[in-house]
N, CA, C and O atoms as CSV, one atom per row, in Angstrom:
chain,resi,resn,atom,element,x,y,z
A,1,UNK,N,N,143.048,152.606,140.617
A,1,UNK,CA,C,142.505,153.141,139.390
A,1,UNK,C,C,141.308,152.312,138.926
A,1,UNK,O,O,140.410,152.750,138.207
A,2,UNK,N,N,141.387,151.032,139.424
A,2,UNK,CA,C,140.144,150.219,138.758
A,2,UNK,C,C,138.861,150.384,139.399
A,2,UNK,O,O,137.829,150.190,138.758
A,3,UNK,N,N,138.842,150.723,140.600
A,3,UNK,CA,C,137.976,151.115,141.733
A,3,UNK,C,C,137.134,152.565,141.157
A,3,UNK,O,O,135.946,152.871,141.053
A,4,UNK,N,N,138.345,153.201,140.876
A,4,UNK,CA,C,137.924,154.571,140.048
A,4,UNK,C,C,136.789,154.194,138.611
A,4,UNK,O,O,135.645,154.558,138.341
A,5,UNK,N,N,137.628,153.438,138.037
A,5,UNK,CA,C,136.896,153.434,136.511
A,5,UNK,C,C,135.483,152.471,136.460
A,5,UNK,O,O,134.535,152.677,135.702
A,6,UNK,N,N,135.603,151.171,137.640
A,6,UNK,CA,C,134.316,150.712,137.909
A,6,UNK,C,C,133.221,151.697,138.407
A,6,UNK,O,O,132.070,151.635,137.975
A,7,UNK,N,N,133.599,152.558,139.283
A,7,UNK,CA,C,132.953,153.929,139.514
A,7,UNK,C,C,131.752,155.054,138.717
A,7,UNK,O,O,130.666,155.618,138.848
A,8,UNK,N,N,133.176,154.795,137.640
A,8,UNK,CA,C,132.955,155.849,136.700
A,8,UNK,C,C,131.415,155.434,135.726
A,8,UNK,O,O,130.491,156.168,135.374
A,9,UNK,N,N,131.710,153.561,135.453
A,9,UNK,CA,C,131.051,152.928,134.777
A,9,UNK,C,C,129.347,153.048,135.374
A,9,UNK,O,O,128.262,153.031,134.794
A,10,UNK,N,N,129.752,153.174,136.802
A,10,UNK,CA,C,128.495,152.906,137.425
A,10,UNK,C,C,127.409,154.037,137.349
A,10,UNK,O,O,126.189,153.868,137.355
A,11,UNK,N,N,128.137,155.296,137.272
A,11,UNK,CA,C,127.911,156.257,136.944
A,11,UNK,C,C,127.305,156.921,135.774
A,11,UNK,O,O,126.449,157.805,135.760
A,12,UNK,N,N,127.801,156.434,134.964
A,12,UNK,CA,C,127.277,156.317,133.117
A,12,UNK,C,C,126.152,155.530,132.994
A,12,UNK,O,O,125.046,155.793,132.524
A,13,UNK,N,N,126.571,154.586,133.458
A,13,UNK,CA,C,125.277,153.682,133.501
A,13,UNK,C,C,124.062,153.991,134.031
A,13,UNK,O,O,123.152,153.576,133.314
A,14,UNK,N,N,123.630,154.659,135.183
A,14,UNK,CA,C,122.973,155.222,135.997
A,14,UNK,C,C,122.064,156.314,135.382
A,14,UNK,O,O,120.839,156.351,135.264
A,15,UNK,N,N,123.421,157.547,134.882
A,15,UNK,CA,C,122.969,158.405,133.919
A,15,UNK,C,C,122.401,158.387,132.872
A,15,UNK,O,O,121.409,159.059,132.592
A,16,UNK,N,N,123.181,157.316,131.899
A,16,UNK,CA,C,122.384,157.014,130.777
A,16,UNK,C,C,120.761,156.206,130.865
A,16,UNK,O,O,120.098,155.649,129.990
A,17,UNK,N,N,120.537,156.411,132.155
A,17,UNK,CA,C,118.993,155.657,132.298
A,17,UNK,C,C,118.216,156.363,132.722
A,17,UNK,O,O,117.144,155.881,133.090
A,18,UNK,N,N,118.486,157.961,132.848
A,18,UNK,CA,C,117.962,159.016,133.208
A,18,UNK,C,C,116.542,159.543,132.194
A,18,UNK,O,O,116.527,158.722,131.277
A,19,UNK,N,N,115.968,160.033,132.088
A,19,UNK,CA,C,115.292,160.427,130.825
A,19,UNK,C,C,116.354,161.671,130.326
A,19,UNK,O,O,117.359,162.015,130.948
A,20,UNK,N,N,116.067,162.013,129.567
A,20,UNK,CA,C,116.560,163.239,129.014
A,20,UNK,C,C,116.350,165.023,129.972
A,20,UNK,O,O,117.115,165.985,129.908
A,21,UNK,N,N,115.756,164.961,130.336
A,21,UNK,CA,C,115.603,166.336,131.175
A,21,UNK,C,C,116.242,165.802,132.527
A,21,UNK,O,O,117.049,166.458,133.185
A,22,UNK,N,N,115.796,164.558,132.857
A,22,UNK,CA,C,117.141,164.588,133.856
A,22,UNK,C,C,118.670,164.611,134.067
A,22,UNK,O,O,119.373,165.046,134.979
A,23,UNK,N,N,118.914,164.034,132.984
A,23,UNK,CA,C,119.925,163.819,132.739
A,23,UNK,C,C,120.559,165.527,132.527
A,23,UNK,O,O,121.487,166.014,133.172
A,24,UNK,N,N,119.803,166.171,131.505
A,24,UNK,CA,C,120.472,167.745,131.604
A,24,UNK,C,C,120.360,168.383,133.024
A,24,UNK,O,O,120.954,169.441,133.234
A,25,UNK,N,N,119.641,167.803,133.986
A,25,UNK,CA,C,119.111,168.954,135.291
A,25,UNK,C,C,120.518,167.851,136.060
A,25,UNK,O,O,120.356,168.342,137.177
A,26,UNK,N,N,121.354,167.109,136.228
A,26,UNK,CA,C,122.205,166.486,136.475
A,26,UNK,C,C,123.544,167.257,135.863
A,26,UNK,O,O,124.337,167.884,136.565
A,27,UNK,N,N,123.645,167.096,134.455
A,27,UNK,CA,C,124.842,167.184,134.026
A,27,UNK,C,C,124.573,168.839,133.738
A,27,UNK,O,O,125.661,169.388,133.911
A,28,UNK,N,N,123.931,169.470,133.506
A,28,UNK,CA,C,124.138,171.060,133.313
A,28,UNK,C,C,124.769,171.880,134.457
A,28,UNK,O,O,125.507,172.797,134.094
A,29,UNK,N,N,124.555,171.653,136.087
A,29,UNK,CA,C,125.359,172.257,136.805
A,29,UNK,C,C,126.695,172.294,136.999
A,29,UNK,O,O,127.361,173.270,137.346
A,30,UNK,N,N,127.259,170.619,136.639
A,30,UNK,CA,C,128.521,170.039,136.542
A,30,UNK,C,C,128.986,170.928,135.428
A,30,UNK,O,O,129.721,171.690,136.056
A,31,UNK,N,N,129.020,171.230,134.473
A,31,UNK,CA,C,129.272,171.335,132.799
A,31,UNK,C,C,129.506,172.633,133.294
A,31,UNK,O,O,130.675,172.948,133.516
A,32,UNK,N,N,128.722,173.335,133.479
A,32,UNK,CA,C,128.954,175.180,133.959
A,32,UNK,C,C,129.500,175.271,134.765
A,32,UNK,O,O,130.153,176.306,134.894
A,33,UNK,N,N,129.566,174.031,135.996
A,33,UNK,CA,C,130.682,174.891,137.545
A,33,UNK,C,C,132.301,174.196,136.282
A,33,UNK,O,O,133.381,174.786,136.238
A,34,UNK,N,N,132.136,173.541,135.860
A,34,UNK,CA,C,133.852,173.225,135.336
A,34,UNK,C,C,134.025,174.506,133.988
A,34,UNK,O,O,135.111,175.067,133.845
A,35,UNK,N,N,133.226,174.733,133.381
A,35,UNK,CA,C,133.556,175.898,132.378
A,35,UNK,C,C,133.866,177.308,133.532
A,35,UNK,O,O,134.980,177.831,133.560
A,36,UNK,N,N,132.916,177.711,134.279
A,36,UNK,CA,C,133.344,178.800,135.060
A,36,UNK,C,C,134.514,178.524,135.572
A,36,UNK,O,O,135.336,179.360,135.197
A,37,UNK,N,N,135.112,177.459,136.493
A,37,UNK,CA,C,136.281,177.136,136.777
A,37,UNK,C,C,137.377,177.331,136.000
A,37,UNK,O,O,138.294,178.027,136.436
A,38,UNK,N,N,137.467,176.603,134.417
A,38,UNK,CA,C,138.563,177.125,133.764
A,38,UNK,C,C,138.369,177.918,132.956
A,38,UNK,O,O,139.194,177.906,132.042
A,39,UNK,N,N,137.588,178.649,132.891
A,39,UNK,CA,C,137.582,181.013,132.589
A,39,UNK,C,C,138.210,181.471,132.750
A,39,UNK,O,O,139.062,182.143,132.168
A,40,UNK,N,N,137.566,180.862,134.814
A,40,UNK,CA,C,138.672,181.631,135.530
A,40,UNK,C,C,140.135,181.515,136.092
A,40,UNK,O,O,140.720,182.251,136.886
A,41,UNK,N,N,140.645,180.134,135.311
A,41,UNK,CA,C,141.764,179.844,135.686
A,41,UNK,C,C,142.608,180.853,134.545
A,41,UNK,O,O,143.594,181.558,134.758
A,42,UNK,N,N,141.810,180.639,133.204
A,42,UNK,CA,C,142.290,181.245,131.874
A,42,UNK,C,C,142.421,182.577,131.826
A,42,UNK,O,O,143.337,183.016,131.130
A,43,UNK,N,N,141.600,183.461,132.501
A,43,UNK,CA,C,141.668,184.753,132.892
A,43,UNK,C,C,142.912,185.388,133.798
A,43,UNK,O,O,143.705,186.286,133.513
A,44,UNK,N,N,142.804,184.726,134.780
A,44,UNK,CA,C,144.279,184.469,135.551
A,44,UNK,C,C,145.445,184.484,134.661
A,44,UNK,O,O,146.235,185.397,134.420
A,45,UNK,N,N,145.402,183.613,134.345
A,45,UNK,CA,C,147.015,182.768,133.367
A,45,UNK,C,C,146.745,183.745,132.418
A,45,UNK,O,O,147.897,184.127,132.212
A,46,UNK,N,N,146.084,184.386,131.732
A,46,UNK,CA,C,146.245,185.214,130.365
A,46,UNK,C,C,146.679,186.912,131.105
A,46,UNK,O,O,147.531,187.660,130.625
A,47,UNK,N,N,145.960,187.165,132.173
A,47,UNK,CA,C,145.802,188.033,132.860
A,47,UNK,C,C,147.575,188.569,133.658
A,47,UNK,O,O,147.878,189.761,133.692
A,48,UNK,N,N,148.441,187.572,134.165
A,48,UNK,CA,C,149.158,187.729,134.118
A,48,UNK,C,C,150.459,187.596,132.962
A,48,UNK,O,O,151.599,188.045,133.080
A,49,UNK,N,N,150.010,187.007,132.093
A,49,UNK,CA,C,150.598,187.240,130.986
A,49,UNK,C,C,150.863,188.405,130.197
A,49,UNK,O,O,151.887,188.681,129.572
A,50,UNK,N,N,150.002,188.924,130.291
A,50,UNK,CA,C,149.658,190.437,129.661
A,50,UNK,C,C,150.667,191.285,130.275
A,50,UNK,O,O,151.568,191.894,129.698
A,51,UNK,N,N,150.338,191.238,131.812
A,51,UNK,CA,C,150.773,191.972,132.727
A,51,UNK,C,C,152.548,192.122,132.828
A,51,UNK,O,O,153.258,193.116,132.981
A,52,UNK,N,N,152.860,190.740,132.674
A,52,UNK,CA,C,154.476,190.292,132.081
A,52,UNK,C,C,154.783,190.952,130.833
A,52,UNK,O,O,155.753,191.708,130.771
A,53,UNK,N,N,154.069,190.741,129.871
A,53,UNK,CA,C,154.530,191.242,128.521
A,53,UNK,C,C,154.527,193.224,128.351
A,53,UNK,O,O,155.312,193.863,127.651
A,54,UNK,N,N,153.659,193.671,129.027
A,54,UNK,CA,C,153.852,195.039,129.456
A,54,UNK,C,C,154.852,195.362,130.088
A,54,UNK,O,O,155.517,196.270,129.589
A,55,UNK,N,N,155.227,194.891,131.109
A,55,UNK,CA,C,156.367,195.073,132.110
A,55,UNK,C,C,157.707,194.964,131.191
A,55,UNK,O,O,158.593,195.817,131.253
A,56,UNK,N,N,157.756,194.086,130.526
A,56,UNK,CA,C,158.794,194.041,129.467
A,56,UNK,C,C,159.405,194.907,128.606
A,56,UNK,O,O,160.559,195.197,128.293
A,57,UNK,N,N,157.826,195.373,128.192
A,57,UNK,CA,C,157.785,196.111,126.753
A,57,UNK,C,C,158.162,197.538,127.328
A,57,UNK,O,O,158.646,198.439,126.642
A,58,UNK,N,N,157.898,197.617,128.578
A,58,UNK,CA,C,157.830,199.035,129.307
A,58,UNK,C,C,159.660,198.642,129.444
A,58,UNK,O,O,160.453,199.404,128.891
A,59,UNK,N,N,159.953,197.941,129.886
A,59,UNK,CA,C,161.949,198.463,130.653
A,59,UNK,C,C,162.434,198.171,129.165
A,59,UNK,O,O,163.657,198.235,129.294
A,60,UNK,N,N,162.179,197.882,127.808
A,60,UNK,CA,C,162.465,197.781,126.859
A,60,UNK,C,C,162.452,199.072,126.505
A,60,UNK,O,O,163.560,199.480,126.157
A,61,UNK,N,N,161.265,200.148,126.457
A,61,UNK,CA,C,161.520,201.843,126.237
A,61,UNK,C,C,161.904,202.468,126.657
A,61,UNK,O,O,162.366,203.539,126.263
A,62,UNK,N,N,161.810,201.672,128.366
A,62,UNK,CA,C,162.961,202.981,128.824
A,62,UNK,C,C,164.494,202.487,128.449
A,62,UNK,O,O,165.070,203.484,128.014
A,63,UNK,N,N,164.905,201.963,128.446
A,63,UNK,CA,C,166.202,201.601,127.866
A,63,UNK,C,C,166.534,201.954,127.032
A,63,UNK,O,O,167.747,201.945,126.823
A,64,UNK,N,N,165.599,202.485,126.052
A,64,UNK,CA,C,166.064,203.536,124.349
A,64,UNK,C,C,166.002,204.625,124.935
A,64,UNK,O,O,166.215,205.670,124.320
């Protein structure tokens, strides 16, 4: 883990010495591939949720 977080440091450090437009032409692809990533994890997981709660609601009417 310390290997990791010296890493991490080296990293920040690096970045934070970027100018400003670099630093966004760096961190803006990162920032959008991890938001698209959990969308689409959230889309999924909500997506079958829905899909569960219908299925439910459906053998719940036919049962009346």
């Amino acid at each position: 883990m310390g290997s990791f977080l010296n890493w991490w440091d080296s990293v920040e450090l690096w970045l934070s010495g970027l100018g400003f437009v670099a630093q966004t032409a760096v961190v803006m692809p990162v920032v959008l591939a991890l938001a698209y990533g959990i969308a689409v994890l959230l889309d999924g997981v909500l997506g079958n949720g829905i899909r569960l709660l219908r299925r439910a609601r459906n053998r719940d009417e036919d049962a009346q």
